[in-house]
N, C-alpha and C positions, 0 to 999 in steps of 0.2 A: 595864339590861335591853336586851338585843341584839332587835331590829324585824326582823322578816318584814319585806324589802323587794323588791317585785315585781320578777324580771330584767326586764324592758323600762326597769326604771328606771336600774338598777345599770348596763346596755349603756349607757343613754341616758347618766347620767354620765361614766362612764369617757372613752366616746367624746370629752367635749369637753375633757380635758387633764385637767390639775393641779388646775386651778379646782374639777370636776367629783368628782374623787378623793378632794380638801379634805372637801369638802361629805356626802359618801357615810360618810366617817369621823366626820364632827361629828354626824351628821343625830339617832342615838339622844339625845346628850345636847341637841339641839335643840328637841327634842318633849318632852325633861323640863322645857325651862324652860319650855316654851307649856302644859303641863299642871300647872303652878307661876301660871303666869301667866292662864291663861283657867280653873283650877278643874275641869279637863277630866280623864277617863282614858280615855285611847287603847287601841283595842282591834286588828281587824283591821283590815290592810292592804285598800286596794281595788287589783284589777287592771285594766289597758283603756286606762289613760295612760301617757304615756312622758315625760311633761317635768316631773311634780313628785310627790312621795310625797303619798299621799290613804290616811284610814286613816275608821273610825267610830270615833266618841268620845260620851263620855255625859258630860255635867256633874254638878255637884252638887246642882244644880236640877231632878234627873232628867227634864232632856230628853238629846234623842236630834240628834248635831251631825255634818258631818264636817268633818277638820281636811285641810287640804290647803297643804301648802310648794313651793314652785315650786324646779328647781334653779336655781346660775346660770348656767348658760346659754340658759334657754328665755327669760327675761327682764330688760330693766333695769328699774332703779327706774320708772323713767318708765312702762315699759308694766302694771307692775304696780298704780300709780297710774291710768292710765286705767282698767284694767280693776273694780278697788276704787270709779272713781267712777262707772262704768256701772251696776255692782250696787248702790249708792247711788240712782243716779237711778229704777231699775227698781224698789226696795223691796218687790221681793217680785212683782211684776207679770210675767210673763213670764219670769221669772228666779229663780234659785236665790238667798232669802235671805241677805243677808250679816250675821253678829252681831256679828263684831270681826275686827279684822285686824292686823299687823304687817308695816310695810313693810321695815325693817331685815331684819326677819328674812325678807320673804317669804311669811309666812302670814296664811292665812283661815280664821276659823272661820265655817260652812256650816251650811246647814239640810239634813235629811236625806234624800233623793230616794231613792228607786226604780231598775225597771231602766233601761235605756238603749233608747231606741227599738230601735238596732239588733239588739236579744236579743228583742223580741217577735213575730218570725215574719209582720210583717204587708207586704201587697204593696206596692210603692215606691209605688203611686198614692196609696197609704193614708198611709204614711210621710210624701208631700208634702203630703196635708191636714192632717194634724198638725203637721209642723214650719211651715208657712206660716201656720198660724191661730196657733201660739206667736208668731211672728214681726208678726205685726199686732197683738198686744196690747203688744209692748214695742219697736216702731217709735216713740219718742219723740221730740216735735218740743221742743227747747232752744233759747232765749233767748240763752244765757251760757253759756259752759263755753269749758274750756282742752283739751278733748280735741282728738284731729289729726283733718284734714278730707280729704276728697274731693283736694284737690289733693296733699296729702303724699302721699295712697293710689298716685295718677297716677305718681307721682316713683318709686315704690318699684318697682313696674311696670318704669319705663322703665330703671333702673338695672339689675333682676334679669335680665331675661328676656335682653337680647340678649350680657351678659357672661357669663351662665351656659351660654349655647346656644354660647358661642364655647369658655368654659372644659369642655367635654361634647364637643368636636371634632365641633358642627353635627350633634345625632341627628336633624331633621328637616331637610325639605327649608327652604331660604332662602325662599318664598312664606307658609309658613307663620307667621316671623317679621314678614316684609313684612307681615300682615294684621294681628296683635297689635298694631303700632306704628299703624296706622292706625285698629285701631278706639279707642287709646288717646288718640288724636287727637279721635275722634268722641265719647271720653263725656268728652274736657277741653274741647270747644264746646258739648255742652250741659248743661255742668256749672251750677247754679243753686242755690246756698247756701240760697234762701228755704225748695227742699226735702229739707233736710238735716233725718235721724231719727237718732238712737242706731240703729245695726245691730251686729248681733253681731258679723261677717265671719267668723266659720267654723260656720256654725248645719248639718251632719250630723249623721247619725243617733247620732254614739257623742255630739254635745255637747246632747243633749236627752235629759230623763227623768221618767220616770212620776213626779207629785204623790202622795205617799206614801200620803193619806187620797182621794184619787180616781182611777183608771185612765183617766176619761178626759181627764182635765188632766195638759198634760206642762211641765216648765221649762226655761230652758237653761241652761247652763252653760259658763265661761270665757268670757265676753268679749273679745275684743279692745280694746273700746270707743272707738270712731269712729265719729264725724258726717259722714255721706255720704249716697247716694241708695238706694233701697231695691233696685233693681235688683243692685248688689252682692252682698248675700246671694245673692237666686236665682240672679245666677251657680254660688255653692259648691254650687247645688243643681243645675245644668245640670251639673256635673262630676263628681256624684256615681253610682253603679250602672254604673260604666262597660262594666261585661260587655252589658251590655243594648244596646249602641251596635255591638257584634259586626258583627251582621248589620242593614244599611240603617240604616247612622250620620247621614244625613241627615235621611231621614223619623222615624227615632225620636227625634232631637234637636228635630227643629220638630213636634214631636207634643208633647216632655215642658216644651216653650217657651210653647208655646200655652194647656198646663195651667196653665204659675206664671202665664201672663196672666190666665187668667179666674179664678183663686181669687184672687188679689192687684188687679188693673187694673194693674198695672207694664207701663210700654210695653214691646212682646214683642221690637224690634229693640234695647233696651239691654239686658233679660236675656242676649239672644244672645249678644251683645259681651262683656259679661261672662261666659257660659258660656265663650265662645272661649278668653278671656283667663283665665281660671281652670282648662281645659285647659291650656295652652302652661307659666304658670307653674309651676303642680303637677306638670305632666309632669317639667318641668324638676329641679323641686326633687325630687322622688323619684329620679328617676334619681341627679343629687349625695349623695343619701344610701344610696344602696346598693339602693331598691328597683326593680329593674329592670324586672318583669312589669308594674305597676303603670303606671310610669313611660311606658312603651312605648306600653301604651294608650292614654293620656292624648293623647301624641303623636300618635299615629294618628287619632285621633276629631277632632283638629284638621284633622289633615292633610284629612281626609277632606269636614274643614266649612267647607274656604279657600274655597270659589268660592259659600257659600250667600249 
């Protein structure tokens, strides 16, 4: 049986070589042996994502599941394993159920959600109540685990941004670099392990969704899964709705700064820095992929918040 597979996914593969091609050709009889294997029949495709086929499936138990196979290129075994032991630690608490999985292979079977924040029409203010109240139920404080921390995070940062901005031939002015490095400097000195939570690291509006049997419980979905500081997330949320930063990117950013402070208590000058820093990056990485409007922006709302 040849699979409806969404083009964002098919670009997405191709885009990363052979590997990707491999995978694109195997994927139908992939899904016949996890439908062999989990007791499952796969039905439609879902659209929205670009790094891994996601379909609804019903078991035999007639419940109601989704299956979702990552390609290889969105992830290694490793990041596939953190993300499996996030959804593990979370067991349903702020997170999309996990029922069974296959690391060789890549997949998870899913509990079934609803829409995606982003399709329900509601205004960003509204959007950040909901994702930040999702966000403080599955802020978990751990004891023990082998997930990557705060400092790996630093590292990643420090490696991406100024190599990408070189390899991009400098789309922003060099001050605006200059600040990224420093405020990555200011959350590696008050970086403090004791309060490290499970954070999502990419909690937007497309990775949160309606509680199937409640509208106004929502879950998230894909994990990154790393122990770090919570200001983190709000960063992905200071960088999100970037049209809105258009006009007086200052005052609207320490407006939308001040909000994740008083729903959360997250001190409001490491959201910043993470906003910053969640600009500069994402700008950067969008640009390397082809999205340039996007990318631009990003850039610009930096540029615009060097001197705050």
């Amino acid at each position: 049986m040849r699979r409806d597979i969404p083009q964002l996914v098919v670009r997405r593969a191709k885009a990363a070589g052979a590997v990707g091609t491999e995978w694109l050709a195997n994927l139908d009889s992939l899904i016949s042996s996890l439908e062999e294997q989990w007791r499952i029949t796969v039905s439609t495709s879902l659209t929205g994502g670009s790094h891994a086929f996601a379909a609804y499936a019903s078991g035999e138990d007639e419940k109601e599941y989704v299956l979702k196979i990552d390609m290889p290129e969105s992830s290694g075994h490793a990041d596939f394993s953190n993300a499996v032991q996030a959804l593990k630690i979370a067991n349903g608490r702020g997170y999309v159920r996990l029922f069974a999985y296959d690391t060789e292979k890549k997949a998870y079977l899913l509990e079934r959600l609803g829409k995606p924040l982003k399709e329900l029409n509601y205004s960003t203010y509204k959007q950040l109540d909901i994702i930040c109240a999702t966000l403080k139920k599955s802020w978990f404080q751990i004891q023990e685990s082998h997930l990557p921390n705060g400092g790996e995070t630093i590292s990643w940062f420090r490696g991406f941004i100024k190599s990408t901005w070189i390899s991009l031939s400098c789309p922003c002015p060099m001050n605006v670099i200059e600040k990224a490095y420093a405020f990555l400097e200011s959350r590696e000195a008050d970086n403090n392990p004791d309060e490290y939570v499970l954070i999502h690291g990419d909690a937007h509006s497309t990775n949160i969704l309606q509680y199937i049997t409640g509208d106004s419980e929502f879950k998230l979905i894909d994990p990154e899964g790393v122990l770090y500081e919570k200001a983190y997330d709000l960063g992905v949320l200071m960088r999100e709705w970037v049209d809105e930063y258009a006009q007086e990117p200052v005052q609207k950013g320490l407006e939308r700064c001040e909000r994740l402070h008083n729903i959360t208590g997250v001190n409001k000058q490491a959201i910043w820095e993470w906003g910053f820093l969640q600009c500069v990056s994402t700008g950067l990485l969008l640009l390397k992929i082809g999205q340039e409007d996007d990318g631009k922006k990003l850039l610009k709302t930096a540029e615009a918040w060097v001197d705050v």
